[in-house]
N, C-alpha and C positions, 0 to 999 in steps of 0.2 A: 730372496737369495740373489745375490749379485752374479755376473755371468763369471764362472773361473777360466776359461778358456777364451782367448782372442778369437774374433768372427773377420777372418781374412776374406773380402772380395776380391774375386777375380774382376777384370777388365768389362768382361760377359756382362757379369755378375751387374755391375754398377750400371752401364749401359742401360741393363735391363731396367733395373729401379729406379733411374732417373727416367726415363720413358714413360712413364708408368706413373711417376711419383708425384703431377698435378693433382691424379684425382683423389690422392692421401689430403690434401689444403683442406681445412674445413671453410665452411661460409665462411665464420664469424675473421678468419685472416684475410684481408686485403691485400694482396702483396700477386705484383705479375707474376707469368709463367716461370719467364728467364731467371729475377730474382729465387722462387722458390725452390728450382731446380741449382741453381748455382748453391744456396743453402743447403739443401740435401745432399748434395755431392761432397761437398769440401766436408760439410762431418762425417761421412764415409769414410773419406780419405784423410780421418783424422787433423785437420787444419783448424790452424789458429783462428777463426772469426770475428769482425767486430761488426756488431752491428750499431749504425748512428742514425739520429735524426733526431727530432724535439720532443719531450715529453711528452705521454701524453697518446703515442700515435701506431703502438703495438706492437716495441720493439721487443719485451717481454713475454709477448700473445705467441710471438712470432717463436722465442726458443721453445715454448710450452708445448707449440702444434707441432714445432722439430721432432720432438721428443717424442711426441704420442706415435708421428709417423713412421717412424724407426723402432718403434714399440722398444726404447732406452727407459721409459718409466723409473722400471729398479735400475737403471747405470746414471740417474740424474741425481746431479748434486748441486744445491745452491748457494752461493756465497752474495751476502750486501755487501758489495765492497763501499758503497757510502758510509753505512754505519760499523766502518772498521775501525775505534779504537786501541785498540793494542795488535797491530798487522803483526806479528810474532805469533802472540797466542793464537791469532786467527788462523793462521797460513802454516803456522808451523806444528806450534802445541806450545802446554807450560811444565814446568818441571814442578813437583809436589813433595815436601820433605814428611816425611815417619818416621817418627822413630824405633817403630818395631821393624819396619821394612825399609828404610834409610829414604836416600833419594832417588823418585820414582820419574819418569815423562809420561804424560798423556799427551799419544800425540792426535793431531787438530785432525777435525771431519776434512779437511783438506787435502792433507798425506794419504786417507786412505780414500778418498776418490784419485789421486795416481796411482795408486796401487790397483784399482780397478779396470781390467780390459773394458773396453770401447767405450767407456761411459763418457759423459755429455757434463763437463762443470761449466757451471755458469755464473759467471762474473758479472754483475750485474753493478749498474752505477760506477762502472771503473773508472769514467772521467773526476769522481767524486772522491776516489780512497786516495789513503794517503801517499807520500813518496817512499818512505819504507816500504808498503804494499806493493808497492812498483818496481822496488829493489828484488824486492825476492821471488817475484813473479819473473823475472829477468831470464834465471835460468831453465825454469820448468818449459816457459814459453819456446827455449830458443830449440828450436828442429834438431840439431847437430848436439848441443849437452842433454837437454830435456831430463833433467834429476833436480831433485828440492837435498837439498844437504840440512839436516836435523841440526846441527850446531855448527858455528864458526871453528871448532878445535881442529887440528889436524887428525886424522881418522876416526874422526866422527863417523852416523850411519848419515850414507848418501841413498834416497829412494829415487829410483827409478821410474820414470813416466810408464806405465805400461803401456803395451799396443792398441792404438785403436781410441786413446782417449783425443775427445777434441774439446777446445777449450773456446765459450761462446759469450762472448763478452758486450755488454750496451753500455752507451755512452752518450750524454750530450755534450755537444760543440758549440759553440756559440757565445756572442757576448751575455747575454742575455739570463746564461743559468750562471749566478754568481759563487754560486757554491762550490763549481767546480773548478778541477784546474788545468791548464796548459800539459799533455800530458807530454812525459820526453817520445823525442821520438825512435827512441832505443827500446822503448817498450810500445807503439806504436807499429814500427815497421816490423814487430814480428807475428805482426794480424796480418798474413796475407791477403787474405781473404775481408775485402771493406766491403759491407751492403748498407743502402741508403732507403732507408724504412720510408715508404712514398708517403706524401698527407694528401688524406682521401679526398675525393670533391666531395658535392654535396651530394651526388646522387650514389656515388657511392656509399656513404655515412648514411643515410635515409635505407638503402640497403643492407647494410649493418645493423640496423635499428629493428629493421624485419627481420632478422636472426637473433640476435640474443634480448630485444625486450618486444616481443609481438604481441603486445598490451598496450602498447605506448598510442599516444593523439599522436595518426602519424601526421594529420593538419600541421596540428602546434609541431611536431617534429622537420617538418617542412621548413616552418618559419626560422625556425632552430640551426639548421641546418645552413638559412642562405646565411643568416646572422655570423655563425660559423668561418662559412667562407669568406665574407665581406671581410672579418678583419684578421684574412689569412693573406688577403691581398693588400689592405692596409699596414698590416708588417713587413710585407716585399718594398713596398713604396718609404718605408721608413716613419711611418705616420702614428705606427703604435710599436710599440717593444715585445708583445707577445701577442699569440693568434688565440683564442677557442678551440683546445685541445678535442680528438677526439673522442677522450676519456672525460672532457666534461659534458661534451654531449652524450654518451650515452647515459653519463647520472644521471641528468637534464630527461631522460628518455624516462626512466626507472621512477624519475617524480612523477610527471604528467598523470602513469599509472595511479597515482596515488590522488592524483586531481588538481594538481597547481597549477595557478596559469602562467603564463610567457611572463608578465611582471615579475612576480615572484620567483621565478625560474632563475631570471636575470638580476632579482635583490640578489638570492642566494648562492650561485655558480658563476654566476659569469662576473660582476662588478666587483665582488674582493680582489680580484688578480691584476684590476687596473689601478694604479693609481690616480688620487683624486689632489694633487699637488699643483694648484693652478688656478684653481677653479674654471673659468668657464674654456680654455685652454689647455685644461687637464686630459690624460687618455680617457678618465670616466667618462667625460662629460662627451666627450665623440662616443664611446662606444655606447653608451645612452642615446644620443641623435641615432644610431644604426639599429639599435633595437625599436625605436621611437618607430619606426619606418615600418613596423611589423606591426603593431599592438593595432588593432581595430578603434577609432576615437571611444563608441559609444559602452562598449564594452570596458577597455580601460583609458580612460582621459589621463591629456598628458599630463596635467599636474599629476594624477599615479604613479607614471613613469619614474617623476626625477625627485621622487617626496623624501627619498633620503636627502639630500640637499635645501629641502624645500626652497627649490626653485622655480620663479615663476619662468613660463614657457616663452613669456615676452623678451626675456635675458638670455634666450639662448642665443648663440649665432646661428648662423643660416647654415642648414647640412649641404 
């Protein structure tokens, strides 16, 4: 049952539980003090959120552990704003004809998260919906209107944002996710509240790895790991177009348990996401020389390595 009454904090009140409210973080979240308390605050106080950073790096993880920490569970509601085809029905509802009961509205799991005090919707993949999506979001989002209007007619029903809801939104930015778009900044500027989801090192991800798969080769997890970083720094330097998410390392982690070695790890996770347009100049063909750097010779030889190509290792350039 959803909460019917608004959970008004005092000044005290907030104080208190952000004081307090690091040692709500579980492991498995990576994210500084300051970031997590800035987080728990601002959905206290009901604020717009957006959280950004790169796929892949716990920006999801991050409203999940929000949630559990504020014990919102029943006030949580989730919208893919990626896979919005019809932002009307989605956001709004659809109207349904009867003809024993005429013309009906069902209206959208949307409307009735505003109708809900303090609950937590989360908009997930907003960089991705569409620009309708972002029209109607417009008003619910703004501080000062904060109501979703059921139809365009004039006195149509207008709902009301109830108190205490905060709206927690992820996003990528970047050239690199081509799916998404330029979002306005009319619907931007009313996330006050911007947090920038950190990408972990290695030691931290090898730490993460010891919480949610404490099964894993933490050896091979090791190797994984620097493999990882190398071409997080090779994305800084402009050298590859994408890094080694820390979502495919922990796949990466969940195999091992199962018995695959670092080759196989890297047929399967890591080299679909590069392209191999170039050939020996290709991102594959680098981020192979950087796993190349791991594999032990006698164990896996490098013709292993690059056998999807079968290339010989005389052909490679020099790492």
């Amino acid at each position: 049952m959803h909460m019917s009454k608004t959970k008004k904090y005092s000044i005290n009140e907030v104080k208190d539980i952000i004081d307090t409210c690091y040692s709500l973080k579980p492991e498995k979240l990576f994210m500084g003090e300051l970031k997590w308390k800035y987080l728990v605050r601002s959905a206290l106080r009901g604020k717009n959120i957006l959280l950004l950073g790169p796929a892949g790096q716990g920006k999801t993880l991050a409203v999940q552990c929000l949630v559990d920490a504020l014990k919102r569970r029943e006030n949580y509601f989730y919208l893919n704003m990626g896979a919005t085809q019809d932002p009307r029905a989605t956001l709004i509802g659809n109207t349904h004809f009867n003809k024993e009961t005429g013309t009906l509205f069902d209206e959208s799991p949307f409307v009735k998260a505003l109708r809900t005090p303090n609950s937590i919707i989360h908009l997930d993949e907003l960089s991705r919906a569409h620009p309708d999506a972002w029209n109607i979001l417009l008003t619910p989002l703004d501080y000062i209107q904060r109501y979703l209007r059921l139809d365009e007619k004039i006195g149509s029903e207008i709902v009301k944002v109830a108190d205490g809801v905060s709206f927690v939104a992820t996003a990528n930015i970047g050239n690199d996710y081509t799916a998404t778009r330029v979002m306005d900044k009319a619907l931007t500027d009313r996330f006050t509240v911007k947090i920038e989801v950190d990408i972990l090192s290695s030691e931290e991800e090898l730490n993460l790895i010891k919480v949610v798969c404490p099964d894993a080769d933490m050896n091979l997890m090791d190797k994984i790991a620097q493999i990882a970083a190398t071409t997080r720094e090779f994305t800084k330097q402009g050298k590859l177009s994408r890094f080694v998410s820390t979502r495919s390392v922990v796949e990466m982690a969940e195999l091992t348990v199962d018995g695959f070695s670092l080759v196989e790890l890297a047929e399967m996770v890591i080299y679909p996401d590069y392209p191999d347009d170039g050939g020996l100049d290709s991102e594959r063909t680098m981020v192979k020389q950087v796993v190349q750097k791991h594999v032990a010779v006698k164990a896996d030889p490098l013709n292993k390595v690059f056998n999807t190509n079968n290339q010989n290792k005389d052909d490679l350039p020099p790492f």
